[in-house]
N, CA and C atoms as an extended XYZ file, in Angstrom:
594
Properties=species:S:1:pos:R:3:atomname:S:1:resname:S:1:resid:I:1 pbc="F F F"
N       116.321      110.252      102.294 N   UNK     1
C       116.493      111.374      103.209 CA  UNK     1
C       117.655      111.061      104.135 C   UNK     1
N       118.690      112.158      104.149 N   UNK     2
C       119.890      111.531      104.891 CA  UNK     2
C       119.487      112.014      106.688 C   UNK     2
N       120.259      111.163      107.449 N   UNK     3
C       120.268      111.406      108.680 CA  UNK     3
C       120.884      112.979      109.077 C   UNK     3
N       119.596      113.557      110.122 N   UNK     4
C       120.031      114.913      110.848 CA  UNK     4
C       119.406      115.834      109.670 C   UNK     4
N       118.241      115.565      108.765 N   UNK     5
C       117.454      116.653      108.202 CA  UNK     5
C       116.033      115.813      108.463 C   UNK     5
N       115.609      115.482      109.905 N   UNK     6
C       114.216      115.485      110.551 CA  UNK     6
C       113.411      116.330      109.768 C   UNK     6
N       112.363      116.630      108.828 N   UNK     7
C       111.575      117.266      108.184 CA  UNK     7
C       110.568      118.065      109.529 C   UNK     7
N       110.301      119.499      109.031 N   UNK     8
C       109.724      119.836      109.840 CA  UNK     8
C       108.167      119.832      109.684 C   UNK     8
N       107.103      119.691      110.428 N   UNK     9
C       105.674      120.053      109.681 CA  UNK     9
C       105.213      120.902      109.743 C   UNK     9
N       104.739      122.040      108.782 N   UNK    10
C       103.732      123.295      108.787 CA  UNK    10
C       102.629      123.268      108.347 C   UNK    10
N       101.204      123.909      108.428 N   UNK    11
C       100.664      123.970      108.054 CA  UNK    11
C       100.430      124.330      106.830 C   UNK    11
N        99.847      124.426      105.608 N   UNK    12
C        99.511      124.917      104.628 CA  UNK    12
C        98.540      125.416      103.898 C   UNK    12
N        98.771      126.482      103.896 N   UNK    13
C        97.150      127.580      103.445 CA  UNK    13
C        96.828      126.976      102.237 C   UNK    13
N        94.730      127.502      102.571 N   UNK    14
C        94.751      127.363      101.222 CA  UNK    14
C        94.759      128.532      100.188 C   UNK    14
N        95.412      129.397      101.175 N   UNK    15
C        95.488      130.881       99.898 CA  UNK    15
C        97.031      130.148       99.085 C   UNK    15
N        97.777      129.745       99.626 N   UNK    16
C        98.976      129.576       99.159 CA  UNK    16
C        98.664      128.453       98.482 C   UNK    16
N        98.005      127.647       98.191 N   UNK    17
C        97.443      126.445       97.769 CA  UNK    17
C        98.624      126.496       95.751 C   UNK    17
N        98.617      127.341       95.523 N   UNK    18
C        98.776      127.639       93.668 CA  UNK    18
C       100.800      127.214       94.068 C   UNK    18
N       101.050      127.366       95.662 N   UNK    19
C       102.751      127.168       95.304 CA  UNK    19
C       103.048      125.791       95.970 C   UNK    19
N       102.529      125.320       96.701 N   UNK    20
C       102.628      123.785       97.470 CA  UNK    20
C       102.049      122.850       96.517 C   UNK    20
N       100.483      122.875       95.763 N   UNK    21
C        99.792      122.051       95.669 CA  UNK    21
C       100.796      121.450       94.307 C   UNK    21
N       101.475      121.625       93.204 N   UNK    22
C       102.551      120.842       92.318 CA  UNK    22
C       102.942      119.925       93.353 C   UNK    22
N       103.630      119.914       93.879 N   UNK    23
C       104.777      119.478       94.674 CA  UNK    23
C       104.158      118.503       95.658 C   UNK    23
N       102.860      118.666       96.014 N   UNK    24
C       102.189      117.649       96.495 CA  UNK    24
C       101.511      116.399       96.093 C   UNK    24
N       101.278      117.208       94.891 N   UNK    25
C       100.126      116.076       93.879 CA  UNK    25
C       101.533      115.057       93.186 C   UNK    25
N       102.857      115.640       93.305 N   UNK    26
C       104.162      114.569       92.628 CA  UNK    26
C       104.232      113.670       93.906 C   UNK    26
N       104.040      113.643       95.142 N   UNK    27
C       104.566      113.279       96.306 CA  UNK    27
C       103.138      112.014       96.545 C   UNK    27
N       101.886      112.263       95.738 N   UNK    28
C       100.841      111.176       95.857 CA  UNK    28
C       100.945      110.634       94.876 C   UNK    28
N       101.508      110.988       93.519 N   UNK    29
C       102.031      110.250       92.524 CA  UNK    29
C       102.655      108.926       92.598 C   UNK    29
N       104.357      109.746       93.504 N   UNK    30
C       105.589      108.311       93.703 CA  UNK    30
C       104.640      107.584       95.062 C   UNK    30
N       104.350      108.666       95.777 N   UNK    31
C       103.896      107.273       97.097 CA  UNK    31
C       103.016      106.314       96.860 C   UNK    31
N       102.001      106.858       95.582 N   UNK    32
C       100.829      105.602       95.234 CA  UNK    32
C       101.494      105.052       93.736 C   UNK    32
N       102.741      105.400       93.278 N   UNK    33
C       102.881      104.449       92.529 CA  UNK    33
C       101.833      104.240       90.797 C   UNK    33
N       101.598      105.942       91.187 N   UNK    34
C       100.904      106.136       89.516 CA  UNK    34
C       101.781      106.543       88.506 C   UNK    34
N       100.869      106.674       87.176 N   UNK    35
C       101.510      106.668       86.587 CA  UNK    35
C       101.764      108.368       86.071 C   UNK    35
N       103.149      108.697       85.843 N   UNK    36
C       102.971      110.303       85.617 CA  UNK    36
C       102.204      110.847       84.290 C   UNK    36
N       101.680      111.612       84.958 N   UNK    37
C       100.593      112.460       84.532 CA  UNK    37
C        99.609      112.529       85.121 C   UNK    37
N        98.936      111.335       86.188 N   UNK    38
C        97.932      111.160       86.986 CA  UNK    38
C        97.441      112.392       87.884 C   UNK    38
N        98.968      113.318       88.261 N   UNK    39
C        98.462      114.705       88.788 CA  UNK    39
C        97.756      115.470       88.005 C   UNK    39
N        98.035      115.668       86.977 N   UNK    40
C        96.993      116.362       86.050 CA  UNK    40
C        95.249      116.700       86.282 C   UNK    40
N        94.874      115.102       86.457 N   UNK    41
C        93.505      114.503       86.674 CA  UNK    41
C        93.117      114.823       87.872 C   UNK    41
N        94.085      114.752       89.050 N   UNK    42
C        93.534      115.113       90.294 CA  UNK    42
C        93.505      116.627       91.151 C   UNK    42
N        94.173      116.961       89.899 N   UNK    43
C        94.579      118.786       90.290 CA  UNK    43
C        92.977      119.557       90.530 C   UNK    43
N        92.210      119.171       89.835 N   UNK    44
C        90.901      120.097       89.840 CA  UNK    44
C        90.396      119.261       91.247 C   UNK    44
N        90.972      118.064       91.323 N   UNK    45
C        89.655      117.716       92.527 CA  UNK    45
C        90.137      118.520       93.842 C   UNK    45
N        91.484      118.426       93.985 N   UNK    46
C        92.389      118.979       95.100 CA  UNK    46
C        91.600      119.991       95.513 C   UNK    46
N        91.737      120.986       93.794 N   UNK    47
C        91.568      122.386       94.430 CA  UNK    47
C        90.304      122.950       94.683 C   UNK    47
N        89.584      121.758       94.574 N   UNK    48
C        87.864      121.759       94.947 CA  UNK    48
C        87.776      121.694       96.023 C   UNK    48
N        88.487      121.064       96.579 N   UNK    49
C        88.822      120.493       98.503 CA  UNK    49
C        89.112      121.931       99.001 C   UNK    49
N        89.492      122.303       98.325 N   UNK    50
C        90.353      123.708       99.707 CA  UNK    50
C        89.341      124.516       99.879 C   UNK    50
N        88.102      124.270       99.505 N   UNK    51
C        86.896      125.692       99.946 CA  UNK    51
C        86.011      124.790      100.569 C   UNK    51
N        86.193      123.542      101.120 N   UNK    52
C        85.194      122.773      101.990 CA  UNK    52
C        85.529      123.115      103.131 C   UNK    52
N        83.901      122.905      104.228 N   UNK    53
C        84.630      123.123      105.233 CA  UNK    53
C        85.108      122.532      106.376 C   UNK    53
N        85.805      123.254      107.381 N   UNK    54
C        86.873      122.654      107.847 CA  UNK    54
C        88.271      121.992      107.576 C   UNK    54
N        88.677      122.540      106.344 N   UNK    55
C        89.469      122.117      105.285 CA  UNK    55
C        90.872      122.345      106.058 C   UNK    55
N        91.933      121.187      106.243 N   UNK    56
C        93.076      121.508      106.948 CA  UNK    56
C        94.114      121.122      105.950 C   UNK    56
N        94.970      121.597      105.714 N   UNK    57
C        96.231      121.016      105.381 CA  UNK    57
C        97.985      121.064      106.196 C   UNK    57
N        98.607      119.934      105.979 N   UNK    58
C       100.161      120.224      106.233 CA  UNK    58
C       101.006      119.702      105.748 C   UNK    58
N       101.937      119.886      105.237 N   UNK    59
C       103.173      119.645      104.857 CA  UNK    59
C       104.606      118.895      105.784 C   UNK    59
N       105.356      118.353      105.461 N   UNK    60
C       106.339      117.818      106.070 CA  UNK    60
C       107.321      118.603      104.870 C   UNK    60
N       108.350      119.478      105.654 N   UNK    61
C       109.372      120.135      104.711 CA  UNK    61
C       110.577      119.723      105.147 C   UNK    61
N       111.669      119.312      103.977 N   UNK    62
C       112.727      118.709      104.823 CA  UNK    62
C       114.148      119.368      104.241 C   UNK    62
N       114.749      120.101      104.888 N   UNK    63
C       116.251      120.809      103.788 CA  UNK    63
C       116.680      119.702      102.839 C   UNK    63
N       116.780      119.901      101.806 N   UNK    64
C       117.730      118.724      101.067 CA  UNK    64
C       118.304      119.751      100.103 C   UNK    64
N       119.361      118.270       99.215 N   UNK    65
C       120.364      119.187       98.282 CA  UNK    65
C       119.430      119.831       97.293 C   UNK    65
N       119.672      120.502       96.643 N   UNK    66
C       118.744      120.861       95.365 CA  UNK    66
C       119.713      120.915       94.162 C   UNK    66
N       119.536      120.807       92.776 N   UNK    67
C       120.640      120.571       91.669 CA  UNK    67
C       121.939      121.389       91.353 C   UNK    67
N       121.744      122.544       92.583 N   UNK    68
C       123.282      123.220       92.241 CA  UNK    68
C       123.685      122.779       93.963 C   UNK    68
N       123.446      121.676       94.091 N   UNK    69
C       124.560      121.214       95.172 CA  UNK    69
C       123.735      122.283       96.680 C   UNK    69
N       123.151      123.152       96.616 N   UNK    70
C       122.827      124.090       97.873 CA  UNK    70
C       121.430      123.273       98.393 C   UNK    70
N       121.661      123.310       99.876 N   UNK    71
C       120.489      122.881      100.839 CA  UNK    71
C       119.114      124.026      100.585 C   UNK    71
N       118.085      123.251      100.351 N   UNK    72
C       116.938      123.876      100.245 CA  UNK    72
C       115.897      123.511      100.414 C   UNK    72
N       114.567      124.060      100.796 N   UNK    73
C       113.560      123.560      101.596 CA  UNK    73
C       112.738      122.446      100.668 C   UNK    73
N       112.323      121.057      100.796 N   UNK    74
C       111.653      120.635       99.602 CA  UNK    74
C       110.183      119.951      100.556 C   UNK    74
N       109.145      119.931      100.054 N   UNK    75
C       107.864      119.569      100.345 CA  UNK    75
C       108.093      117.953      100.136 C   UNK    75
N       108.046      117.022      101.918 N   UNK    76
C       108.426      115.555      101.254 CA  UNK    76
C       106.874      115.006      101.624 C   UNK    76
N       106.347      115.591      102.120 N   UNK    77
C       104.906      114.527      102.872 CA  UNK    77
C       103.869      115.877      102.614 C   UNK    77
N       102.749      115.065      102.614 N   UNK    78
C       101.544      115.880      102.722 CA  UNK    78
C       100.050      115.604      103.477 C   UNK    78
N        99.412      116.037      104.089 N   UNK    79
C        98.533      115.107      104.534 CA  UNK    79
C        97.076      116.345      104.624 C   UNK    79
N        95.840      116.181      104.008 N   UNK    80
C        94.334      117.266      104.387 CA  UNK    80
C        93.464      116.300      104.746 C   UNK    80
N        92.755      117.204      104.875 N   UNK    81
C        91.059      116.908      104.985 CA  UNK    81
C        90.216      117.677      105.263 C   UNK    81
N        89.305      117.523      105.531 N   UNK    82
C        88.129      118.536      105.774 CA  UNK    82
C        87.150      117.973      106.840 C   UNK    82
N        86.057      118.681      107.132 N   UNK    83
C        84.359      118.258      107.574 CA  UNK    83
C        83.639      117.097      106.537 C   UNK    83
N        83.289      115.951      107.027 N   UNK    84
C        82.312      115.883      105.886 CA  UNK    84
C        81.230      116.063      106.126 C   UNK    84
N        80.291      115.851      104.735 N   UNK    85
C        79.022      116.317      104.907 CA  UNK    85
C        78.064      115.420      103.764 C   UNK    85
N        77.139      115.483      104.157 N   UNK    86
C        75.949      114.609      103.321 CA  UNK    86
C        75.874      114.890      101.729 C   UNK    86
N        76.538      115.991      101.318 N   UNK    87
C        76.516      116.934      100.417 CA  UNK    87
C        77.631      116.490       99.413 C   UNK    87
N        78.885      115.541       99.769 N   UNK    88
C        79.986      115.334       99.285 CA  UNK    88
C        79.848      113.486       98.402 C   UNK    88
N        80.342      113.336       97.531 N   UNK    89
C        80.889      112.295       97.033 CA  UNK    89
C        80.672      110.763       98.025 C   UNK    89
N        82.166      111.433       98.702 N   UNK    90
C        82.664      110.067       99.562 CA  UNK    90
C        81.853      109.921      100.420 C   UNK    90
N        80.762      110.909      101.571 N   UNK    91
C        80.017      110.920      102.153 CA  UNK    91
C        78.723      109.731      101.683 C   UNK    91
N        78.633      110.155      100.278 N   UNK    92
C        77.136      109.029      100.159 CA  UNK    92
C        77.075      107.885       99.544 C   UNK    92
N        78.624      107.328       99.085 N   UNK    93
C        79.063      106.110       98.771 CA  UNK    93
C        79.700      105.467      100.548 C   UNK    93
N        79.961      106.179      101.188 N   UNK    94
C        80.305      105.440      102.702 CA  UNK    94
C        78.630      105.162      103.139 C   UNK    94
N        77.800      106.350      103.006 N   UNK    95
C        76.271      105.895      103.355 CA  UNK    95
C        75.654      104.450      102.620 C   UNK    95
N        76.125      104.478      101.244 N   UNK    96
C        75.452      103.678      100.327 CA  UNK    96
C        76.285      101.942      101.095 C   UNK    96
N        77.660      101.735      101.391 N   UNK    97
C        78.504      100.610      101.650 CA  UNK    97
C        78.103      100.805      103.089 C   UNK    97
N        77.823      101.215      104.027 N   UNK    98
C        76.931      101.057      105.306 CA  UNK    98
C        75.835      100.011      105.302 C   UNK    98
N        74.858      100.926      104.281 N   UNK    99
C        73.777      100.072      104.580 CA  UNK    99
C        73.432       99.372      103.794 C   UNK    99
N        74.571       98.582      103.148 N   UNK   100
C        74.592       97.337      102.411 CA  UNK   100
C        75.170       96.644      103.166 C   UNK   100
N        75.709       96.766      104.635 N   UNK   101
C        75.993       95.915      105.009 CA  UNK   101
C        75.073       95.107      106.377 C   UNK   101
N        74.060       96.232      106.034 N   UNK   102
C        72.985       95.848      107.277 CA  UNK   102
C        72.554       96.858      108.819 C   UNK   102
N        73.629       98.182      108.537 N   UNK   103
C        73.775       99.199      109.549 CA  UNK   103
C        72.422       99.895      109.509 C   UNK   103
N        71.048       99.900      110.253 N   UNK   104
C        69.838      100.589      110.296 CA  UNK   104
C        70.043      102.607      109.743 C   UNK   104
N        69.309      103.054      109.316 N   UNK   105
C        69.262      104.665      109.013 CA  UNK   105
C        70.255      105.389      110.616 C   UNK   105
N        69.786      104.677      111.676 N   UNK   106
C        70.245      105.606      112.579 CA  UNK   106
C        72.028      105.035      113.000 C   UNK   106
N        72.020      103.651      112.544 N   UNK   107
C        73.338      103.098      112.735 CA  UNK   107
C        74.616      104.103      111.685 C   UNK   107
N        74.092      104.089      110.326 N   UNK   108
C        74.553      104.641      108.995 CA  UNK   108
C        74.550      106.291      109.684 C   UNK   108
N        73.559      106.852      110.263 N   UNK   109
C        73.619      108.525      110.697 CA  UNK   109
C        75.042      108.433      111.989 C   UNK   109
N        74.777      107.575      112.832 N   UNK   110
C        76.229      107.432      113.636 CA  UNK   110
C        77.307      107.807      113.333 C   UNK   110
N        77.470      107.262      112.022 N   UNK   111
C        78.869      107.360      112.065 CA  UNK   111
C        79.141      108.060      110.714 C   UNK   111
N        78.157      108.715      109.766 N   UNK   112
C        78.523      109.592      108.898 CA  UNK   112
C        77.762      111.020      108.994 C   UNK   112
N        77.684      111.403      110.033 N   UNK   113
C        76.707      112.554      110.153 CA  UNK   113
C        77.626      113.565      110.721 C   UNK   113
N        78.915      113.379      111.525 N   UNK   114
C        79.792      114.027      112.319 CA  UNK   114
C        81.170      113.360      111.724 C   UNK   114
N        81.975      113.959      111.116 N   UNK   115
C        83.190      113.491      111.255 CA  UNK   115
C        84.439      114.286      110.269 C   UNK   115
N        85.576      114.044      110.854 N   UNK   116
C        86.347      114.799      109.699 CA  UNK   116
C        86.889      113.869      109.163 C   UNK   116
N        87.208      114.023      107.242 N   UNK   117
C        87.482      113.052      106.723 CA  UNK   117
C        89.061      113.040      105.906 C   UNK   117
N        90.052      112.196      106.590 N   UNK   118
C        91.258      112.525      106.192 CA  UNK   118
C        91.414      112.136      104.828 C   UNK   118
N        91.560      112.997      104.024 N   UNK   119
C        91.145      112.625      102.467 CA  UNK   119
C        92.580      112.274      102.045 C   UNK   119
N        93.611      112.737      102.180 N   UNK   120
C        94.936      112.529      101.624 CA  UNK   120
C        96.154      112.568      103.050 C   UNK   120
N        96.876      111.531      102.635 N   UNK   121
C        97.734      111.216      103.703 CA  UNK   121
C        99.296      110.740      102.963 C   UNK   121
N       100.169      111.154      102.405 N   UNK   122
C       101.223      110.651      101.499 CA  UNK   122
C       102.597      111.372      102.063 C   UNK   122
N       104.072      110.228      101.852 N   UNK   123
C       104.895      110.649      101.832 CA  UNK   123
C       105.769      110.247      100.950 C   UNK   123
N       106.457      110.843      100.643 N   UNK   124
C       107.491      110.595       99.571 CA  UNK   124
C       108.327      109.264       99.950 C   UNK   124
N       108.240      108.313       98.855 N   UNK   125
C       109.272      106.810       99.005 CA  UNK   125
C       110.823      107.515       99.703 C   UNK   125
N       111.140      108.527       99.077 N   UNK   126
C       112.394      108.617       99.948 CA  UNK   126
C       112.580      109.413      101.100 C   UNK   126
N       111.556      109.469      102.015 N   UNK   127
C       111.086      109.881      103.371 CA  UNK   127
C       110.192      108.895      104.368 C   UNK   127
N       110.071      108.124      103.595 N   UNK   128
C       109.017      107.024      104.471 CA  UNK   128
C       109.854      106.513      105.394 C   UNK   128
N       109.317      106.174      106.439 N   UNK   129
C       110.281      105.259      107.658 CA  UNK   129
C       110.673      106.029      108.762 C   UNK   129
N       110.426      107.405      108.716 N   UNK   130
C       111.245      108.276      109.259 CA  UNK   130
C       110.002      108.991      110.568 C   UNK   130
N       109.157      108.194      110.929 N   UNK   131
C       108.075      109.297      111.684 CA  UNK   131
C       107.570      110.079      110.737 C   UNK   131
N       107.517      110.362      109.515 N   UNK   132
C       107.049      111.779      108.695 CA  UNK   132
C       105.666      111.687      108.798 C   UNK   132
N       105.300      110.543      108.569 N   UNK   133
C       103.456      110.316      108.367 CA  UNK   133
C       102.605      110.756      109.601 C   UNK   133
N       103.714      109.308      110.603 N   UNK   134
C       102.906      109.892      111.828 CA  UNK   134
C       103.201      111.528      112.773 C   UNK   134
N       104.033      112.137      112.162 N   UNK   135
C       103.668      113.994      113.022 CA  UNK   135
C       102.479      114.530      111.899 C   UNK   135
N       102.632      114.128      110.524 N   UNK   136
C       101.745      114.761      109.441 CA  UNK   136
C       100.383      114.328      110.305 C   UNK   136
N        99.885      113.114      110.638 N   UNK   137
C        98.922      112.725      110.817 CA  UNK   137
C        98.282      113.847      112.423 C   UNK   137
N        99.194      113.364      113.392 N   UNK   138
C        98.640      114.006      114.951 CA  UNK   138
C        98.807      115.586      114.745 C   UNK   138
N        99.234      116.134      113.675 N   UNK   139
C        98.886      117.426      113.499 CA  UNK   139
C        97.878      118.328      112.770 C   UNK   139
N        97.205      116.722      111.599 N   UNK   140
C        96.294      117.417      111.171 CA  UNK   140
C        95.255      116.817      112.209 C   UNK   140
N        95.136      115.827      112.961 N   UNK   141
C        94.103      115.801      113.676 CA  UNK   141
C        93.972      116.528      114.759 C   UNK   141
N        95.006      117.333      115.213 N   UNK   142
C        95.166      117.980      116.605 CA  UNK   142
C        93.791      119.280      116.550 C   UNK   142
N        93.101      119.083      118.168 N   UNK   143
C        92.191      119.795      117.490 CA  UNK   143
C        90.997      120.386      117.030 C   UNK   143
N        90.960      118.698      116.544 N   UNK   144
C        89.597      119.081      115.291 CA  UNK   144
C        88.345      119.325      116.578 C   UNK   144
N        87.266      119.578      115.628 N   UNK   145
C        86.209      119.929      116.650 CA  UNK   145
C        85.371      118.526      116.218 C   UNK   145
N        85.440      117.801      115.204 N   UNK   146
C        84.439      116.697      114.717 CA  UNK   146
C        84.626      115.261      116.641 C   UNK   146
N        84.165      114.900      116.330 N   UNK   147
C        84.200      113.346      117.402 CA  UNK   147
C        84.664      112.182      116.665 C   UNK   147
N        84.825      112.128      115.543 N   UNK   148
C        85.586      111.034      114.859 CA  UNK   148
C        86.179      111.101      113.534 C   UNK   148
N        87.035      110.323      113.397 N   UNK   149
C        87.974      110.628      111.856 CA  UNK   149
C        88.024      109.726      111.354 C   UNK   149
N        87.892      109.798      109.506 N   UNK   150
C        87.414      108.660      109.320 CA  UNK   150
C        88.381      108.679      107.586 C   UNK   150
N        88.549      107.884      107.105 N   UNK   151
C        89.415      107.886      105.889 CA  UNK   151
C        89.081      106.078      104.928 C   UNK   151
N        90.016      106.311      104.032 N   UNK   152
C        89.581      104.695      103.124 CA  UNK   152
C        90.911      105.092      102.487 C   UNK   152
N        91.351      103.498      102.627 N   UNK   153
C        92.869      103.558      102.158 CA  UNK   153
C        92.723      101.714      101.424 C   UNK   153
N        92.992      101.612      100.350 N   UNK   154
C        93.270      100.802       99.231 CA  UNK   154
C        93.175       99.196      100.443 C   UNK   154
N        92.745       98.485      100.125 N   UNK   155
C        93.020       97.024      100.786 CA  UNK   155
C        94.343       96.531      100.175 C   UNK   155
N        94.502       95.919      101.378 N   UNK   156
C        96.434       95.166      100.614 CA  UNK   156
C        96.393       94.012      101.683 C   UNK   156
N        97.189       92.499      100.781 N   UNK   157
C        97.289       91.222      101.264 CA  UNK   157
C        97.538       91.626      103.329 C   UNK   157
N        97.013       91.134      103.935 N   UNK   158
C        97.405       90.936      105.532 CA  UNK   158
C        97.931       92.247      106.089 C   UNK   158
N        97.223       93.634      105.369 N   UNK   159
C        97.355       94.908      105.846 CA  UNK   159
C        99.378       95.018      105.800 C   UNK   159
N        99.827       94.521      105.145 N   UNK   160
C       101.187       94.729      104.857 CA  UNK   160
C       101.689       96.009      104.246 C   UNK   160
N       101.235       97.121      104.907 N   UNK   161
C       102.078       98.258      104.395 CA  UNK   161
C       102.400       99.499      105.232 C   UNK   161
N       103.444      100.589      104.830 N   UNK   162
C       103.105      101.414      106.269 CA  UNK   162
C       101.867      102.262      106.259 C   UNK   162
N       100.876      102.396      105.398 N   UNK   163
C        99.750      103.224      105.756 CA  UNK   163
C        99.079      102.278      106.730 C   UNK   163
N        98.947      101.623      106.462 N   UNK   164
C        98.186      100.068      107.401 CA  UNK   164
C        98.500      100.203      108.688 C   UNK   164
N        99.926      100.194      108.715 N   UNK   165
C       101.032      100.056      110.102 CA  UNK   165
C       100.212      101.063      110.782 C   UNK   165
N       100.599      102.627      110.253 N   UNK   166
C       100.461      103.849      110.840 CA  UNK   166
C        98.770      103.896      111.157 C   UNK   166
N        98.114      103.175      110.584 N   UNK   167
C        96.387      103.624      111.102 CA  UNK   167
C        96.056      102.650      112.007 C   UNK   167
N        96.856      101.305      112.159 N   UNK   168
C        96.673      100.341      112.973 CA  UNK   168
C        97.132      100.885      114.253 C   UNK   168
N        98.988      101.592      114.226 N   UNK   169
C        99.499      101.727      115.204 CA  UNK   169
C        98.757      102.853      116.119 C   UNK   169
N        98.059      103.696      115.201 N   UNK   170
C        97.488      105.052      115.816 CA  UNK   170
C        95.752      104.719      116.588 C   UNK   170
N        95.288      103.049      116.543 N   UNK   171
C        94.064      103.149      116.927 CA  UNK   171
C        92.614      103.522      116.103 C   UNK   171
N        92.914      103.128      114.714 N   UNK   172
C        91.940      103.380      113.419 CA  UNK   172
C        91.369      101.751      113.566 C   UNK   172
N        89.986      101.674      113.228 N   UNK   173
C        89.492      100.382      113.654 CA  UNK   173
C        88.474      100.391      112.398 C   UNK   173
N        88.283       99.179      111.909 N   UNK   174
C        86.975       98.754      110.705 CA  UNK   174
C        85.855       99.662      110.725 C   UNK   174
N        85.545      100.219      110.164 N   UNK   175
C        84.267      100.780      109.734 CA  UNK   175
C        83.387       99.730      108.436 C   UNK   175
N        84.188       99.278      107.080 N   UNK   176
C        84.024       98.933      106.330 CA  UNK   176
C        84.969       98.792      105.450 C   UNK   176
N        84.891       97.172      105.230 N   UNK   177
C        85.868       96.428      104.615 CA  UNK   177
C        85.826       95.703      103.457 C   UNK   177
N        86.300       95.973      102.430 N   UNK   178
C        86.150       95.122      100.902 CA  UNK   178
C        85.054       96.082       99.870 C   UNK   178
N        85.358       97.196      100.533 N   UNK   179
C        83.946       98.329      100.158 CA  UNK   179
C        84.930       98.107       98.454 C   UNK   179
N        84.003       98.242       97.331 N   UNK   180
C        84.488       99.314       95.895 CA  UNK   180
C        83.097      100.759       95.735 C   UNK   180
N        84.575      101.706       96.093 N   UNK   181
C        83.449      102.759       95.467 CA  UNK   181
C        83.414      102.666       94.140 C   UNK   181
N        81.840      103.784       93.706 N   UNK   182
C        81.575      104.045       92.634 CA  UNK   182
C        82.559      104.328       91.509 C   UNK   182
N        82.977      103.485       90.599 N   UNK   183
C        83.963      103.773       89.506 CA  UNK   183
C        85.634      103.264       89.486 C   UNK   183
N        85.350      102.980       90.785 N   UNK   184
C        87.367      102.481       90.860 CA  UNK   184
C        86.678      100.406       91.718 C   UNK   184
N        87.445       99.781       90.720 N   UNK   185
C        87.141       97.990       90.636 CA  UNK   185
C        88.529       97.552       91.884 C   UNK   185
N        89.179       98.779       92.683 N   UNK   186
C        89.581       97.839       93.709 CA  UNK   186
C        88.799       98.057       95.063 C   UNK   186
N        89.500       97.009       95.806 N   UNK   187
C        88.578       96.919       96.990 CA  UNK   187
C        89.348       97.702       98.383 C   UNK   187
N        88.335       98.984       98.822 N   UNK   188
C        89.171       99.357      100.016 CA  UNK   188
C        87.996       99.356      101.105 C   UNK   188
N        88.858       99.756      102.137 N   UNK   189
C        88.796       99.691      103.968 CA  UNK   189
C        88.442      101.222      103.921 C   UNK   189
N        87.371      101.183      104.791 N   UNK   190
C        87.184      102.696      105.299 CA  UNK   190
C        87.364      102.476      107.166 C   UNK   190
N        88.155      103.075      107.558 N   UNK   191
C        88.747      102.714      109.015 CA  UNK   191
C        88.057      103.967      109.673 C   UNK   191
N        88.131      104.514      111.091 N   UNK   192
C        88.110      105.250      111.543 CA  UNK   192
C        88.504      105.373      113.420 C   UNK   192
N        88.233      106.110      114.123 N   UNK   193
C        88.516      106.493      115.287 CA  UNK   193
C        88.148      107.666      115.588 C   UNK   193
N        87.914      107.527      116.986 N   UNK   194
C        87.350      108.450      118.310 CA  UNK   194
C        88.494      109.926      118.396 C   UNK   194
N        88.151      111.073      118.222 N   UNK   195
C        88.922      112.126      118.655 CA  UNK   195
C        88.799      112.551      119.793 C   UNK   195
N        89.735      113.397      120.233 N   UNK   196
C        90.806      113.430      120.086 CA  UNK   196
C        91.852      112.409      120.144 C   UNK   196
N        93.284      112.451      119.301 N   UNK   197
C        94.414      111.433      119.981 CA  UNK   197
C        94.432      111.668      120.940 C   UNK   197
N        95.330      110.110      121.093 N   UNK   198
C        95.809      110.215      123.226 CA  UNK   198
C        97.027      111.121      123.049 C   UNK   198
């Protein structure tokens, strides 16, 4: 991303969901480093997300060249989430890695009974570095009505990366660490924090 095209952030409907959501699912592709085609697989889960509730999304849009040389708007970052609820997936594998770690029924209700859950947070390798994550981030949390936000992002050697940076720098603290959910053999961190930001 060249200097003096600052990406701007908008929100993103989910009626409009059928013209952003391509362009997003390529942007969690390069930032996680899968392999292409992997959007394919995650396209139905996406668009399962957009009728939950409290469901937010935004975009980071930034002018760039496009192949006939003309400046044009391109989708570089993306970041949703929703409410969770007892009712969801990630909800009862965070219940299940709770109270395996010794958290009582009412310790485990604490902290998964209220919260919004930032399910996707990505920016494009050639936008990273730039603030993009962190306005994506204080805008989808701006706000919310939940009391805490809560997410799980991949474990990596001595938290060495910028998702790490950005949840460390923003005040995201251990919830649960070395968790494997159901079906995926690596080991992640489910972090969270107190709403509103400062």
């Amino acid at each position: 991303m060249s200097a003096g095209t600052a990406p701007r952030v908008q929100a993103l409907s989910p009626h409009d969901a059928t013209l952003w959501l391509p362009a997003a699912l390529q942007i969690y592709v390069a930032a996680m480093e899968y392999p292409a085609g992997t959007e394919a697989h995650r396209l139905p889960m996406w668009r399962e997300h957009l009728s939950r509730p409290g469901y937010t999304a935004f975009g980071a849009i930034a002018p760039l060249p496009g192949r006939d040389g003309r400046v044009v708007d391109h989708l570089v970052g993306i970041a949703y989430g929703y409410s969770g609820a007892g009712d969801q997936w990630w909800n009862r594998q965070l219940r299940i890695g709770l109270g395996q770690r010794g958290l009582s029924r009412q310790g485990v209700a604490a902290v998964a009974d209220d919260y919004f859950e930032l399910t996707e947070l990505h920016v494009h390798p050639t936008a990273q570095g730039h603030g993009v994550g962190a306005a994506l981030l204080a805008a989808l949390l701006r706000d919310r009505p939940e009391p805490r936000v809560l997410l799980s992002t991949p474990e990596v050697p001595a938290e060495e990366n910028r998702a790490w940076r950005l949840y460390r720098r923003t005040g995201f603290q251990d919830v649960l660490r070395d968790f494997r959910f159901s079906g995926d053999p690596r080991p992640f961190a489910v972090l969270g924090r107190d709403l509103p930001l400062p």
